[in-house]
C-alpha positions as CSV (number, residue, x, y, z in Angstrom):
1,X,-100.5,127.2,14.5
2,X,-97.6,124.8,16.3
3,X,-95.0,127.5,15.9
4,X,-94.9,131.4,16.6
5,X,-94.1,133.3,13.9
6,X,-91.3,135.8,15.7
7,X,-88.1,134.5,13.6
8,X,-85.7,136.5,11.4
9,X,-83.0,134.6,10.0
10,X,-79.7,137.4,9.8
11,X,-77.8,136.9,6.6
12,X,-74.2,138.9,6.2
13,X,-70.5,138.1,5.7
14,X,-69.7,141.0,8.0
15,X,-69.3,139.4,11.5
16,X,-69.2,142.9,13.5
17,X,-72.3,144.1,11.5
18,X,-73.5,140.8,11.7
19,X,-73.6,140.5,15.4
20,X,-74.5,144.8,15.8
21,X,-78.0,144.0,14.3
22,X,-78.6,140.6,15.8
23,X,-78.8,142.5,19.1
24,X,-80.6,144.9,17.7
25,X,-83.4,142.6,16.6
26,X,-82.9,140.5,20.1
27,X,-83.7,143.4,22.1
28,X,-86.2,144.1,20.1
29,X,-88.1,140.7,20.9
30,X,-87.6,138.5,18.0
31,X,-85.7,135.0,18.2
32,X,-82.6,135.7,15.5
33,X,-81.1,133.4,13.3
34,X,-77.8,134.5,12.3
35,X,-76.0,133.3,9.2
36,X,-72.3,134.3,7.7
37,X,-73.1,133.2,4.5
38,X,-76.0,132.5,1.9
39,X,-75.3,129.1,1.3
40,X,-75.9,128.3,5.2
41,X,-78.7,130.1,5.0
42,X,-80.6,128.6,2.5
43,X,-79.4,125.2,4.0
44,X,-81.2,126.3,6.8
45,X,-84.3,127.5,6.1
46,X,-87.3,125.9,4.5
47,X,-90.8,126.7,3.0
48,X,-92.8,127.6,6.1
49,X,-89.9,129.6,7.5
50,X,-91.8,131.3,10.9
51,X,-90.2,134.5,9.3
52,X,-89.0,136.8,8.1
53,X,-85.5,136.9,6.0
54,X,-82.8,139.8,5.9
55,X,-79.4,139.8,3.8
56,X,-77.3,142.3,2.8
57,X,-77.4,142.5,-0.7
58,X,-73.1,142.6,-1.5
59,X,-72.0,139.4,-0.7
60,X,-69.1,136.8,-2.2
61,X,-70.6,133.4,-4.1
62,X,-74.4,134.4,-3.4
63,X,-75.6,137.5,-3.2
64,X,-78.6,138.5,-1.4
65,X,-80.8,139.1,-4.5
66,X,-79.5,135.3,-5.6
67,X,-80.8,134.1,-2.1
68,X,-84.0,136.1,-2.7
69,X,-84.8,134.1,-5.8
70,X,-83.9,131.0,-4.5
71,X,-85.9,131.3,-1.2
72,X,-88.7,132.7,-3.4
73,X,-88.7,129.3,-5.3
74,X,-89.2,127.6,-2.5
75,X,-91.9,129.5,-0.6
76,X,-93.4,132.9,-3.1
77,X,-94.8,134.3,0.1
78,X,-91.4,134.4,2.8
79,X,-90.8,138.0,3.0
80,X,-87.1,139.1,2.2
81,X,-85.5,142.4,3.5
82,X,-82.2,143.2,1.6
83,X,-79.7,146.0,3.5
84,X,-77.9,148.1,0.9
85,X,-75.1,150.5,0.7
86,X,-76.0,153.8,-0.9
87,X,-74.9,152.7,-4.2
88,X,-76.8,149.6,-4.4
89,X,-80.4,151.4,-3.9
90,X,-81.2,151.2,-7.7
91,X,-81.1,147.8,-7.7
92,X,-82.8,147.2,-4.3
93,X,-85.5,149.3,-5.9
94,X,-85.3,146.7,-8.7
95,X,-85.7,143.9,-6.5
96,X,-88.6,145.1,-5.0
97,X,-90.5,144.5,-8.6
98,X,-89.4,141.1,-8.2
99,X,-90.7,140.4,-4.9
100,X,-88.6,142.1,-2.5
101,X,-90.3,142.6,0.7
102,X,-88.7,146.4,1.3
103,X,-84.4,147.7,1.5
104,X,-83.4,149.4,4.4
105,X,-80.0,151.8,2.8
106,X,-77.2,152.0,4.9
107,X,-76.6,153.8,6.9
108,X,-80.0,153.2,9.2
109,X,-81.3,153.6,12.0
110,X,-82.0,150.5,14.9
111,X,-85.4,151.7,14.8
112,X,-86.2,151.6,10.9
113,X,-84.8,148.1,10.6
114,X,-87.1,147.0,13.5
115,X,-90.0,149.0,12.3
116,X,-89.8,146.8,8.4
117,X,-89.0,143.9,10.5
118,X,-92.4,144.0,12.4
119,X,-94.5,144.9,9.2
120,X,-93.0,141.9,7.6
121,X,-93.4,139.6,10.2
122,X,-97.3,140.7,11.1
123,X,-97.8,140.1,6.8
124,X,-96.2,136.7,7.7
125,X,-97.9,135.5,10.6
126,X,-101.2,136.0,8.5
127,X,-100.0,134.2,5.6
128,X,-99.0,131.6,7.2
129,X,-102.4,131.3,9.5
130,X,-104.4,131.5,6.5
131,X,-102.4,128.4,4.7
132,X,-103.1,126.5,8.0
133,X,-106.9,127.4,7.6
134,X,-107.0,126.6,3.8
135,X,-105.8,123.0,4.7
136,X,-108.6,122.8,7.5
137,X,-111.0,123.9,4.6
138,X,-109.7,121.1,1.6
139,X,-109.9,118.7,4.8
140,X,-113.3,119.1,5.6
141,X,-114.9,120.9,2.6
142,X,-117.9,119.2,3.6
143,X,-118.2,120.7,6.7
144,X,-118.9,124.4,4.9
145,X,-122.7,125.2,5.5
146,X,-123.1,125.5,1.5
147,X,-123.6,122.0,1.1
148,X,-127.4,121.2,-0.1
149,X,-129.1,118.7,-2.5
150,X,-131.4,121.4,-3.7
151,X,-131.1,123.1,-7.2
152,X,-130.2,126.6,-5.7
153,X,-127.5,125.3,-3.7
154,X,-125.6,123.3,-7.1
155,X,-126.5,126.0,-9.1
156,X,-124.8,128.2,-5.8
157,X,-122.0,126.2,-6.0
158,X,-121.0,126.0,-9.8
159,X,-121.5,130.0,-10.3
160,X,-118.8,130.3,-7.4
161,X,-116.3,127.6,-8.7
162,X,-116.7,129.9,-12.2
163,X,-115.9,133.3,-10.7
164,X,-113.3,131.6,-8.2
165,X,-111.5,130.9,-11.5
166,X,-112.3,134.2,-13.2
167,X,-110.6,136.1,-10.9
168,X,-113.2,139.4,-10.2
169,X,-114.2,141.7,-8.1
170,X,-118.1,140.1,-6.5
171,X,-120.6,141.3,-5.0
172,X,-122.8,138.9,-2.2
173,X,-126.0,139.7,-1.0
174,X,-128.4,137.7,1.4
175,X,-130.0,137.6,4.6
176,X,-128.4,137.7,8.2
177,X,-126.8,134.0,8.5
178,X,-127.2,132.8,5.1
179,X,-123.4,132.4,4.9
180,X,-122.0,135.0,2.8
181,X,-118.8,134.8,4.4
182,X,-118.4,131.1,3.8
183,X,-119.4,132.3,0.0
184,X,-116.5,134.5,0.0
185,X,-113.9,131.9,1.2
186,X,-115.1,129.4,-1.3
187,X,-114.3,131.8,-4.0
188,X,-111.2,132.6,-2.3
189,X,-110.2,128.3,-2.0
190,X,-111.1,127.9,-5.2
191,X,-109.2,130.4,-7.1
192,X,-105.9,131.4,-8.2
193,X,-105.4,133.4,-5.0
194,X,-105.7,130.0,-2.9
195,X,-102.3,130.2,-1.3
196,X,-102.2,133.8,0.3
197,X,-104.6,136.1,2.8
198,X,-107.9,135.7,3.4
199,X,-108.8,138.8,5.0
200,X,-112.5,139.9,6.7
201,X,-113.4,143.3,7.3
202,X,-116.6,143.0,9.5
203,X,-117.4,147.0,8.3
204,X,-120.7,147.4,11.0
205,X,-117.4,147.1,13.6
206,X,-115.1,149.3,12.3
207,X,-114.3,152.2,15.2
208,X,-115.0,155.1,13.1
209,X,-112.1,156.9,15.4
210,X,-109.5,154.5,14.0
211,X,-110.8,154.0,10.8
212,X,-107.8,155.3,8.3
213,X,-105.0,153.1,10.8
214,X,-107.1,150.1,11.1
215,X,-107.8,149.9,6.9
216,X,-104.5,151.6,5.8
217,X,-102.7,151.4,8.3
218,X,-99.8,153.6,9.7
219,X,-96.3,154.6,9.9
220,X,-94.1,155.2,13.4
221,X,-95.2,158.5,14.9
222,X,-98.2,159.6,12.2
223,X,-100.3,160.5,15.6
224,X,-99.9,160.5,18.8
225,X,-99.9,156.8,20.4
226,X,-98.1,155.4,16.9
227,X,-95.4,153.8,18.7
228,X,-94.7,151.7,15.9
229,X,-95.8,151.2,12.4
230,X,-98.9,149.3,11.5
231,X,-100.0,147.4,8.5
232,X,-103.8,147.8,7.4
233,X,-106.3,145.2,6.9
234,X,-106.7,146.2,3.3
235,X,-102.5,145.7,2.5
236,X,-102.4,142.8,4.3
237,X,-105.1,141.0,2.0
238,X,-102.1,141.8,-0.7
239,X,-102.0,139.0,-3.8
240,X,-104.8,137.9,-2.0
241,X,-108.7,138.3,-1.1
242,X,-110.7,141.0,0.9
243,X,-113.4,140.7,1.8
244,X,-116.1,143.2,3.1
245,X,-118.8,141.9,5.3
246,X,-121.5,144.6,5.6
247,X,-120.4,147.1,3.4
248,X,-124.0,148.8,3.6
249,X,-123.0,149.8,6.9
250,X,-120.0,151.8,5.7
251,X,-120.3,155.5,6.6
252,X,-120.4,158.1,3.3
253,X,-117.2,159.1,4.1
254,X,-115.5,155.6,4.5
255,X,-117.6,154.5,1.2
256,X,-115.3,157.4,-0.8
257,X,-112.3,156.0,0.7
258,X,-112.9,152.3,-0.5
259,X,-114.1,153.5,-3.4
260,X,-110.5,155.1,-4.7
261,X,-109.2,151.9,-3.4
262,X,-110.6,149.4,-5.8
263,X,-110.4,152.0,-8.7
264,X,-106.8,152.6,-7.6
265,X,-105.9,149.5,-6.4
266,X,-103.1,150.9,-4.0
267,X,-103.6,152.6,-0.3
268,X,-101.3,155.1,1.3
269,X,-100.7,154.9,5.0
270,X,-101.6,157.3,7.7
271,X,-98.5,159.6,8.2
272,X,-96.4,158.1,4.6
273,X,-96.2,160.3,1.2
274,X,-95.9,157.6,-0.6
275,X,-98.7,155.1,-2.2
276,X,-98.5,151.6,-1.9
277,X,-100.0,149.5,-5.1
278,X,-101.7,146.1,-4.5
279,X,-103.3,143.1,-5.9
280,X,-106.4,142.1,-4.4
281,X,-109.7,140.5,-5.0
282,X,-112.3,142.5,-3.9
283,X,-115.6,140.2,-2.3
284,X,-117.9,142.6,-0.4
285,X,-121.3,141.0,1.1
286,X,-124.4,143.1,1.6
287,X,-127.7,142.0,3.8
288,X,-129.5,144.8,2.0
289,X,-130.6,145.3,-1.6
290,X,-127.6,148.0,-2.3
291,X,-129.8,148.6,-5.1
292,X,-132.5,150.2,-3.4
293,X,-130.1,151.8,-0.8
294,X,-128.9,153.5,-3.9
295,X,-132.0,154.9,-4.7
296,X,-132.6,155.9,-1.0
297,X,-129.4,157.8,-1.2
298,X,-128.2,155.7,1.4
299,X,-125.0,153.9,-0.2
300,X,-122.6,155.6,-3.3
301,X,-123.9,155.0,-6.5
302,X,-120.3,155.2,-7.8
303,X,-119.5,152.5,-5.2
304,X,-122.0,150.5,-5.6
305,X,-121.4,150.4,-9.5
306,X,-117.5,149.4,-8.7
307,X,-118.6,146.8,-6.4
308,X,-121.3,145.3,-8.6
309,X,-119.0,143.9,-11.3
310,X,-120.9,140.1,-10.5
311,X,-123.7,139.8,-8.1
312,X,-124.1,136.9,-6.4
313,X,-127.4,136.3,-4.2
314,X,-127.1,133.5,-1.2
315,X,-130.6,132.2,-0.7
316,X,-132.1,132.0,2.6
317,X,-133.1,128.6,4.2
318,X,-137.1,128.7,3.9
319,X,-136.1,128.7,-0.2
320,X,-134.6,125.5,0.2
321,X,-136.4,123.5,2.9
322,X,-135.5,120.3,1.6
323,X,-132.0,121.4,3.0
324,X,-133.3,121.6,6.1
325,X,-133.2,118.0,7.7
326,X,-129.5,117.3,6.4
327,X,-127.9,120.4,7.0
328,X,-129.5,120.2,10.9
329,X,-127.9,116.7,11.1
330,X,-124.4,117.7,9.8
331,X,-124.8,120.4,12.7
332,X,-125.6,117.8,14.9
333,X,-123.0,115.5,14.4
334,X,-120.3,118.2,14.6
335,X,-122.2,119.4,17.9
336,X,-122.1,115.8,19.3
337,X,-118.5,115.3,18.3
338,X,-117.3,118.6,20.1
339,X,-118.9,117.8,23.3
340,X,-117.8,114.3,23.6
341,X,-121.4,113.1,23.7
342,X,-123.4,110.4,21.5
343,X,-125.6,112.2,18.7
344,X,-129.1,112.1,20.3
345,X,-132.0,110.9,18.6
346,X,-134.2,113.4,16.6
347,X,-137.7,112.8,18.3
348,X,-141.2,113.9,16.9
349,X,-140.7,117.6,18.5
350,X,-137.6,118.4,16.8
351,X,-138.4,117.1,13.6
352,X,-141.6,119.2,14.0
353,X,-139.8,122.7,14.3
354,X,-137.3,121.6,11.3
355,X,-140.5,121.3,9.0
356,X,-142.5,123.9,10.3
357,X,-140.4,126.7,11.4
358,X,-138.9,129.7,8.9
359,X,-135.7,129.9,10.2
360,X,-135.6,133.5,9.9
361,X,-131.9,133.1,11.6
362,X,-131.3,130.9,8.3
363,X,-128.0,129.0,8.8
364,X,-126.3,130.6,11.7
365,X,-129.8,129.7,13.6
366,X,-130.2,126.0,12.4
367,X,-126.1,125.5,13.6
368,X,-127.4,127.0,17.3
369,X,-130.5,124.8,17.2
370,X,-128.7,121.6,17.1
371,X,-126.1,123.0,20.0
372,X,-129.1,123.2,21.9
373,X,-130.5,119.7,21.1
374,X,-126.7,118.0,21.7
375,X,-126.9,119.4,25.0
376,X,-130.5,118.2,25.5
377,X,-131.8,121.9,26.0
378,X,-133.7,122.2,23.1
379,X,-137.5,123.8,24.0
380,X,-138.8,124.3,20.7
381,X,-141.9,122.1,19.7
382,X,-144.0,119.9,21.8
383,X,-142.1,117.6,23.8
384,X,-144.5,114.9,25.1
385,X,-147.1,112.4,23.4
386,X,-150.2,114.6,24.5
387,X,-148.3,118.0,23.3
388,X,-146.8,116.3,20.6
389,X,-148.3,117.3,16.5
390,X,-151.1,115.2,15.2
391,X,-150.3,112.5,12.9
392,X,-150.2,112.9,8.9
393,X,-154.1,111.6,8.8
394,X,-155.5,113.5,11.4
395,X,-153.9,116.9,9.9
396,X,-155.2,116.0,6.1
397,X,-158.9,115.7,7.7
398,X,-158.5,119.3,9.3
399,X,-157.7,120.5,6.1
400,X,-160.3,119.0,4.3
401,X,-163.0,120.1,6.7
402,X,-161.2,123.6,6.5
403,X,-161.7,123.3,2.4
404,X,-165.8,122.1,2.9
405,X,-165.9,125.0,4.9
406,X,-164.7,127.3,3.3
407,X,-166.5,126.2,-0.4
408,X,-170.0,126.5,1.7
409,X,-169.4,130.3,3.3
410,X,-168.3,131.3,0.1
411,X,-171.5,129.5,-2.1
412,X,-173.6,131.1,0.9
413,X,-174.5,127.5,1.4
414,X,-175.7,126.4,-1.6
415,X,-174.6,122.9,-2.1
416,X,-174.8,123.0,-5.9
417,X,-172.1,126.1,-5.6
418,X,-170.3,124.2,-3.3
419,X,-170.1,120.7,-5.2
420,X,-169.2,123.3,-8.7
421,X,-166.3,124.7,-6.2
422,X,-165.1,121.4,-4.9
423,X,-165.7,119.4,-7.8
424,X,-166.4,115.9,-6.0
425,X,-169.6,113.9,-6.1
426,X,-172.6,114.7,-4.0
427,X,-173.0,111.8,-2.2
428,X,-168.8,112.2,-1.1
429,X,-170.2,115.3,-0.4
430,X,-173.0,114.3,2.4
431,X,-170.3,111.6,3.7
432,X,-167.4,114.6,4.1
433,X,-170.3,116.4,5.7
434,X,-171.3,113.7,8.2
435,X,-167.5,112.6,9.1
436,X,-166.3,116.6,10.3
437,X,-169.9,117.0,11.9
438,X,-170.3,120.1,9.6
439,X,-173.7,121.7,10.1
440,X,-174.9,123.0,7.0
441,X,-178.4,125.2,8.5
442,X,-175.4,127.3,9.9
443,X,-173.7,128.3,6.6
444,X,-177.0,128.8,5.3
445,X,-178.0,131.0,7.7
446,X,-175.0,133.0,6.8
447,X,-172.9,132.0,9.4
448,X,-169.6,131.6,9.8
449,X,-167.3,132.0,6.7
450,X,-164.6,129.3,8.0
């Protein structure tokens, strides 16, 4: 992003107040905007803001719940933090069903308006990273490793553009590499949830000592070390998608957990009494058969029955070979591009390993493959003319002599048997025979059966 996201724009017709909580915020390390008046304000500030917005709510001409609405017309996501007098909390409450990022009641504490001030602008900062990565992605949809002429790849693509619309809860399950994630954030791009977080959860990684702060989060002082309060991944995917990359590897306890979270739909902080209710997407992505884990006893059945509302199953490379050779040279290209080099030439040895190898890496492995052959390092295959494969005749006549072979050790050299097997004419027969220098005394002998 061009611009850190570290501003808060200080709305209130009291000049003395005004000024007490713009040093306030100063010292606490934000840049502050201060304004005497909504109407400046809103003059000032635009959709993209690289904020967070705070206005007392009594003011003459605008108020701050009549600012709220107006900034919330021009940008849904800018969070707003109204300051209310005791009287007022009703309707700050009120506000908040609107849209209202949180109300801090007078009188407050420094340390409470910086603490809402920080959550705010961490929810920000993600928004806005993840608009900037959703342009990338409508630039250069092309680029996502999910493109493929083969029939599993369209058929891959329309099922996702139907549940990106449908708005559920899906389930993803392939191979390491396949590109789950890039599954997820093509249901994500394509849905109604477009404009706010994308948020990963890699679950194999999550320190299982800071589990509950890093999902949930935390308030100031819930443990020791909670100098300030923390927003979780899962309430910062809010109005917008999370997804869960490895849920298999979730421990039984943190399975329980999730599962009360996409029943519920709402977390509760470490160190807060009070529940927090969300609206998110759920996409979790599995490199197992969470089916069978089930039956192992290794994953929640309950879970697993929450998570499973649609199951969607990437496929791996080897099932769509024909992929192969355009999805190396997209890789390619992009490799070529980023080093500032010209795209090599694919010689005999790489095209070799394209066709013949099983990419058991799937994706991810063909992307490093091409790294390596942009930066000339690329081992894999035969490299010279003597090393290099046999040409297209040469290989059909191995087989062929491989079939004969095979037809007479299994016929125990009878010819007749063997001509019923291969179902050519005997004179072909005695030509094949000649041509691959097959003796036939050894098969008959009972020889060797290949």
């Amino acid at each position: 992003m061009s611009e850190t996201v570290n501003k808060v724009a200080f709305v209130d017709d009291d000049e003395v107040l005004r000024d007490a909580n713009v040093q306030t915020l100063q010292l606490a390390g934000f840049e502050v905007l201060a304004f005497g008046s909504a109407e400046t304000a809103l003059a000032a500030l635009s959709a993209g803001f690289p904020g967070v917005v705070i206005s007392d709510i009594r003011m003459p001409r605008m108020d701050g719940r009549q600012l709220f609405r107006r900034l919330k017309d021009q940008d849904e996501d800018l969070p707003v933090i109204l300051i209310t007098g005791h009287a007022d909390v009703a309707e700050a409450v009120e506000a908040m069903h609107d849209g209202v990022y949180d109300f801090v009641a007078k009188p407050y504490a420094p340390d409470r308006l910086v603490s809402s001030v920080r959550r705010a602008m961490e929810k920000r900062r993600l928004v806005l990273e993840n608009r900037a990565l959703r342009t990338l992605a409508a630039q250069a949809q092309s680029d996502w490793p999910l493109i493929g002429q083969t029939q599993v790849m369209e058929r891959l693509r329309a099922t996702l553009r139907q549940l990106a619309s449908a708005d559920v809860d899906v389930l993803l399950e392939g191979e390491t590499g396949v590109g789950k994630e890039l599954a997820a954030r093509a249901l994500h791009a394509w849905g109604r949830r477009r404009d706010h977080p994308f948020v990963a959860v890699d679950c194999a990684a999550l320190p299982a000592a800071a589990l509950d702060s890093e999902l949930f989060g935390h308030e100031l002082g819930a443990f020791n070390g909670a100098l300030r309060q923390r927003t979780g991944r899962i309430e910062q995917a809010d109005r917008g998608t999370l997804f869960l990359d490895e849920v298999e590897t979730l421990s039984s306890d943190a399975q329980g957990r999730f599962l009360r979270v996409l029943e519920e739909r709402e977390i509760t902080p470490v160190g807060s009494n009070h529940a927090r209710t969300l609206d998110i997407r759920v996409v979790a992505a599995a490199k197992i058969n969470l089916a069978e884990a089930v039956a192992t006893g290794a994953f929640r059945q309950d879970l697993f029955h929450r998570l499973d509302v649609v199951r969607v199953r990437i496929p791996a490379l080897r099932e769509r070979r024909e992929d192969v050779p355009l999805l190396f040279a997209h890789f390619l290209a992009r490799a070529a591009e980023r080093l500032g080099q010209p795209q090599p030439a694919i010689d005999d040895a790489v095209r070799w390993r394209l066709h013949n190898h099983d990419w058991p890496g799937n994706v991810r492995e063909l992307g490093h493959f091409a790294q390596r052959v942009a930066l000339g390092l690329a081992e894999d295959g035969p490299r010279d003319a003597d090393d290099a494969p046999p040409p297209l005749p040469a290989r059909v006549a191995t087989y062929e002599a491989q079939v004969i072979k095979e037809a007479l050790a299994s016929s125990g050299g009878d010819v007749r048997k063997a001509l019923d097997l291969l179902k050519i004419p005997r004179k072909t027969f005695y030509d094949k025979i000649e041509r691959h220098e097959i003796d036939l005394a050894t098969y008959r002998r009972g020889g060797p059966a290949t």
